[in-house]
N, C-alpha and C positions, 0 to 999 in steps of 0.2 A: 324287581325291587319294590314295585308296587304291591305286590301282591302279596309278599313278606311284610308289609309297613300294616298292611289291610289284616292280617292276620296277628300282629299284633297289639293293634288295636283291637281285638274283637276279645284279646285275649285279659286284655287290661283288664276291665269288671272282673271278671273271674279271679285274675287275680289278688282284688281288694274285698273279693267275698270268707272271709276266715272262718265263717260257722255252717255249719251245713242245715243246720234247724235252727229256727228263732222261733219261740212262744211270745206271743208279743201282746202283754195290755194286761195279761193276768192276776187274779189276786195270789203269789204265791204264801202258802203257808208249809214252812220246811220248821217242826218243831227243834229237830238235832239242830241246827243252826240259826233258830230264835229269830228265822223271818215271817211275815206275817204282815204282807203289804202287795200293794203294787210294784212288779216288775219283770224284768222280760228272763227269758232262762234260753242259754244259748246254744248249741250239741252242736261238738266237732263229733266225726265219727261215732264211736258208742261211746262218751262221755261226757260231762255236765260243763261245757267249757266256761261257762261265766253267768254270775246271775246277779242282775243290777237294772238299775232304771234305764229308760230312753238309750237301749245297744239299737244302733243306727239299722233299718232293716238294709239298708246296700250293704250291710257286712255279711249277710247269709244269703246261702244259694235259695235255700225256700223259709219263707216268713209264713206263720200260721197265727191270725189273731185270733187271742182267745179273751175279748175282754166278756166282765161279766160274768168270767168263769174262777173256779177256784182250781191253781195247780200243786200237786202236792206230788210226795214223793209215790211210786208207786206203791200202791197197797199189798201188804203183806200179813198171808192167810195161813195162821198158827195150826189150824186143825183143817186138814181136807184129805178125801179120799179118791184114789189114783190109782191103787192095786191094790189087789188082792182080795178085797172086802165086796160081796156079792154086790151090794152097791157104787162100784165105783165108778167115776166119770173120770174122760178123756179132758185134760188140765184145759188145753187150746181150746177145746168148747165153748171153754166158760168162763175163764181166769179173765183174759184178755177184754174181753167184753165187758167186765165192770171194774175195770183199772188195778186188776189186782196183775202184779205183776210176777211175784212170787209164792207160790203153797207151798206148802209142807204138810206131806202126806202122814198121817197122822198113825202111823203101826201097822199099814199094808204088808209092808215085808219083816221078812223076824230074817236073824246070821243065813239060814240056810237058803232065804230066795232072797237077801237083797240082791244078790248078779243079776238075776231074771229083771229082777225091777229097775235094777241101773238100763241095761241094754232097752226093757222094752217101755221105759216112760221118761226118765232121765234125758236121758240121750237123743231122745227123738220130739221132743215138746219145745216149743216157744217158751215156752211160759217157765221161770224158772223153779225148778221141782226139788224142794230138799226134803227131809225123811228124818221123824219120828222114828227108828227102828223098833218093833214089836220084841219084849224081854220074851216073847213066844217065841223058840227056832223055826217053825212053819208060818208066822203071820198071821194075819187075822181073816181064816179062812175058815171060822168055825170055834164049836167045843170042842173039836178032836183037839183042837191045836191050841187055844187060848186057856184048857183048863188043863195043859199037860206039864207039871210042876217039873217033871224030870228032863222037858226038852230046853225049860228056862235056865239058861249056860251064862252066867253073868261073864266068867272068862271066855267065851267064845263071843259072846254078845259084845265085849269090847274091846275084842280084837279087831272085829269087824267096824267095827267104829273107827277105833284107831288108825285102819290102814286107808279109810273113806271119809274122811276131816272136811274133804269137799263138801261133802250131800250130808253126810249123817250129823244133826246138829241134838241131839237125843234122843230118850227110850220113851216108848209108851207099854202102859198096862190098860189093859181094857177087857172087859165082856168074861173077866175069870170068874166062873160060879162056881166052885167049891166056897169053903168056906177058912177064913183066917187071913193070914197076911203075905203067901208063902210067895206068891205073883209080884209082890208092888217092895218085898224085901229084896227077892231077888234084883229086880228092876233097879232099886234102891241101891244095892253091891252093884251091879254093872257102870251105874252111874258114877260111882266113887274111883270105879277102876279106869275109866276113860275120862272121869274131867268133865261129864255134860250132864241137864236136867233132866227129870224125869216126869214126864206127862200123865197124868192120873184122870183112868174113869175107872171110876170103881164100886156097882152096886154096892147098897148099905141094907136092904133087905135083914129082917128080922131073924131072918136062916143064915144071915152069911157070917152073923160070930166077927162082925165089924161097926165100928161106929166112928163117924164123922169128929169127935172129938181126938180118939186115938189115932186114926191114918193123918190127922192135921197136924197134930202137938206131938205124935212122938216117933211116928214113923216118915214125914215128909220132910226133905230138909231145906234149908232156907236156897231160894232160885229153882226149887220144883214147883210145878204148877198143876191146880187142879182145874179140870175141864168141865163143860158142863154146870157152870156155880148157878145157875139160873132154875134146875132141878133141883126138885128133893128125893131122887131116889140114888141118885150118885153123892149128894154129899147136901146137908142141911145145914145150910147158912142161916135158915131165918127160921127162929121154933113156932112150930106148930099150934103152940101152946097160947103164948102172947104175941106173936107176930113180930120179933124183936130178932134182931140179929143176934146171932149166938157169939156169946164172950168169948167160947174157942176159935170163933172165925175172926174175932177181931184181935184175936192173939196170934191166931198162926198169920196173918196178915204182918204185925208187928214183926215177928223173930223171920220172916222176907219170902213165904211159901206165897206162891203167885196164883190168883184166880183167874182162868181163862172162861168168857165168855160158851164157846161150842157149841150155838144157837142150833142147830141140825132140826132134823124132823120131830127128836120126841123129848129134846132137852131143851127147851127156854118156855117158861112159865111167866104170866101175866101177873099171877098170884105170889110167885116169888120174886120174880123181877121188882114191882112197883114198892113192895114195902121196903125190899134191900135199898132199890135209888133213893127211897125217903128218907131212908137214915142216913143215906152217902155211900156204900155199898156196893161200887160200881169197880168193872172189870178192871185187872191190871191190861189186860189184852184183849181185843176182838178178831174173832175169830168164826164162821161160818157152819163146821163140819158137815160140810156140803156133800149131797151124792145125791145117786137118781132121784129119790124122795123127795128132799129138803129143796132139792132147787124146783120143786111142783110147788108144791102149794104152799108151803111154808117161805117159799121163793128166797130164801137166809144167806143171799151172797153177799160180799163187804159191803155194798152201799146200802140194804135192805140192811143190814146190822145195825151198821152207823144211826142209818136213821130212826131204826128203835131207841139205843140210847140216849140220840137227840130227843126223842118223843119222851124217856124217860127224865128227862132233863139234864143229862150232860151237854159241854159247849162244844160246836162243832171240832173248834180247835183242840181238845181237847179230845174228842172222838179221831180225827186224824192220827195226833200222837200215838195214841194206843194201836194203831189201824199201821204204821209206820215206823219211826222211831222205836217203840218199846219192845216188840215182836223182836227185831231188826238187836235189840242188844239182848231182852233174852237167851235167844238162842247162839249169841257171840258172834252176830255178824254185821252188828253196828262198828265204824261207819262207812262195810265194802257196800251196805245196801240201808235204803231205810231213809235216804241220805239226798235232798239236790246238793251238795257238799261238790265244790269246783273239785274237777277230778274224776268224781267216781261215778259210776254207770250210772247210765241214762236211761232210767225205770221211771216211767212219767204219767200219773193220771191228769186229766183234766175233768173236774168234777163241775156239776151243776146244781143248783138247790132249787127242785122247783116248791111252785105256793101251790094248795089246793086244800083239795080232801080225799087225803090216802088212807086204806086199810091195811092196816100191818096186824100178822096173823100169828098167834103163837102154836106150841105144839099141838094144843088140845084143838084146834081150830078156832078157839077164843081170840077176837077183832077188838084192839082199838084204833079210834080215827084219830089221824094227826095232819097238821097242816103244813109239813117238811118231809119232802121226800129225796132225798141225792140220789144222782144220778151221774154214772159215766159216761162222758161223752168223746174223748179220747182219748188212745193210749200210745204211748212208745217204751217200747223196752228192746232194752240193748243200743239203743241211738235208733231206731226205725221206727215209721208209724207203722201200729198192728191196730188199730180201729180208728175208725172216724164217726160218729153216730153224726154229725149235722154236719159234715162234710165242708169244716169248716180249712183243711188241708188242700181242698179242688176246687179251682178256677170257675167263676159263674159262665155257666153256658151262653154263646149268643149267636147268631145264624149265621153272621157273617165267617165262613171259613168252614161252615157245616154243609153236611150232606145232606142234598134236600130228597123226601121220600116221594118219590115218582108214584100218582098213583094207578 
């Protein structure tokens, strides 16, 4: 009878602990839900059970303080590469590590290899992988395959959509060198016939029989997005001429066609970035277009974005949104994601801002210094920790109950 009475009492605590995770002291800022303060954020299993002030740490089995830190929803990466594309990186590499919780792989697979790409990146990654489909039926594995206008099936391309609602959240066009419109029309039909946007890089080159006024105003339709807005050789936002943002970007802006950041290795410009921020001109979305290169030297993953925009003079909160929220309903999956929203999955960064003096690099390898750098410093997705960078999740060491090194 003792020993039944002893057992449950051992069992009491446990049973007055309801949350499995407590974030506790945090600054949260959840733009979908218009917080932006101190308070603790709760996770039953993989989901957001409650988010409010002073939740008692005895209600959770593990309490992680994270004051002094900013917790948001986890970051979501509009443009990244995952397959297909000679450069693509392994998501769990790198996603995880600076609080991005979900990519989206940016036209890796076209109808005839997304199977391959579900099975061998989808299915097998932490990190959660949605997909851009390529209007190319082979992907982006080249010109045999991005300039082959007879493979581009807008009815096959949104079939394949259609039957994968999960992952495929739209088309991309990219890297087609012929010349005219025949790639971003097609792409354009397949998008009408399945219901989702359509992601635009598209050289404007002097041979390609295209121009940044026409693919904005009358070939993109309102909720497509173009990638890259930080270059001028995919689309010229700011003229050459008098440095002034061009009236068709502030038109196709108005009628709702979306500018994606897609910082990558050879698209974010010093020289067009600064005059765009000056006039206001800044990203509907941030986004990385991360692979082996970009993540060297140009180092362009969401927190190195963020914090260019910050440097450009956007507010952090405001960098968040676009990094969360906006991404998260673009692509129509505000609010299963994008979201601390009581309920829904528990995709969690915990970011840091430090002071100093950073080097932030653009494509050309042209450096400005800024004194704001974010950084991730942990992540959960799906209700689990998947990083800890200051190990603020583990218990401080002490000798007492340690194993001493005989020497």
């Amino acid at each position: 009878m003792l020993y039944l009475l002893g057992l449950l009492l051992l069992a009491l605590p446990a049973a007055g602990q309801t949350y499995d995770i407590l974030l506790k002291g945090g600054h949260v800022l959840d733009p979908a839900n218009n917080i932006d303060g101190i308070r603790d954020v709760a996770i039953r299993g993989n989901t957001i059970a409650r988010v409010a002030a002073n939740i008692p740490e005895s209600e959770a089995r593990k309490t992680i303080r994270v004051d002094g830190r900013y917790v948001t929803p986890g970051l979501i990466d509009l443009h990244f590469h995952s397959y297909g594309y000679s450069g693509a990186i392994y998501p769990d590499d790198t996603a995880l590590l600076t609080g991005t919780t979900t990519v989206v792989d940016a036209g890796g697979p076209g109808y005839r290899t997304y199977a391959d790409f579900k099975k061998k990146i989808v299915q097998r990654t932490r990190t959660r992988v949605l997909a851009l489909i390529n209007i190319a039926g082979g992907g982006m594995v080249g010109s045999k395959s991005e300039d082959n206008v007879a493979d581009m099936l807008p009815d096959k391309t949104a079939e394949v959509i259609k039957a994968n609602r999960d992952v495929i959240v739209g088309i991309k066009v990219a890297h087609f060198g012929k010349p005219g419109w025949d790639a971003l029309k097609r792409a354009v039909e397949a998008g009408r016939l399945a219901g989702v946007p359509v992601m635009v890089d598209d050289k404007i080159f002097t041979n390609s029989e295209r121009t940044s006024r026409e693919k904005l105003l009358d070939v993109m339709r309102p909720g497509d997005m173009h990638t890259h807005m930080y270059n001028d050789r995919q689309v010229e936002i700011i003229s050459r001429f008098n440095g002034k943002v061009q009236e068709y970007s502030i038109e196709a802006r108005r009628r709702g066609v979306l500018f994606d950041l897609g910082h990558g290795g050879g698209s974010f410009l010093w020289t067009v970035a600064m005059p765009a921020a000056r006039q206001g001109f800044f990203p509907d979305t941030i986004s990385t277009d991360l692979h082996s290169s970009s993540i060297m030297m140009q180092q362009s993953d969401m927190p190195n974005c963020i914090s260019k925009m910050m440097l450009l003079g956007m507010k952090f909160e405001d960098a968040i949104a676009k990094s969360t929220m906006m991404p998260a309903k673009v692509i129509g999956k505000l609010p299963e994601i994008g979201t601390l929203g009581e309920g829904k999955i528990a995709d969690v960064a915990v970011l840091a801002i430090r002071e100093g003096t950073f080097a932030f690099k653009d494509a050309w390898g042209k450096k400005r210094l800024g004194t704001k750098k974010v950084e991730n410093v942990l992540t959960i997705r799906d209700g689990k920790l998947a990083y800890d960078a200051e190990g603020r999740a583990f218990p401080e060491w002490t000798k007492a109950g340690a194993y001493e090194v005989i020497p």
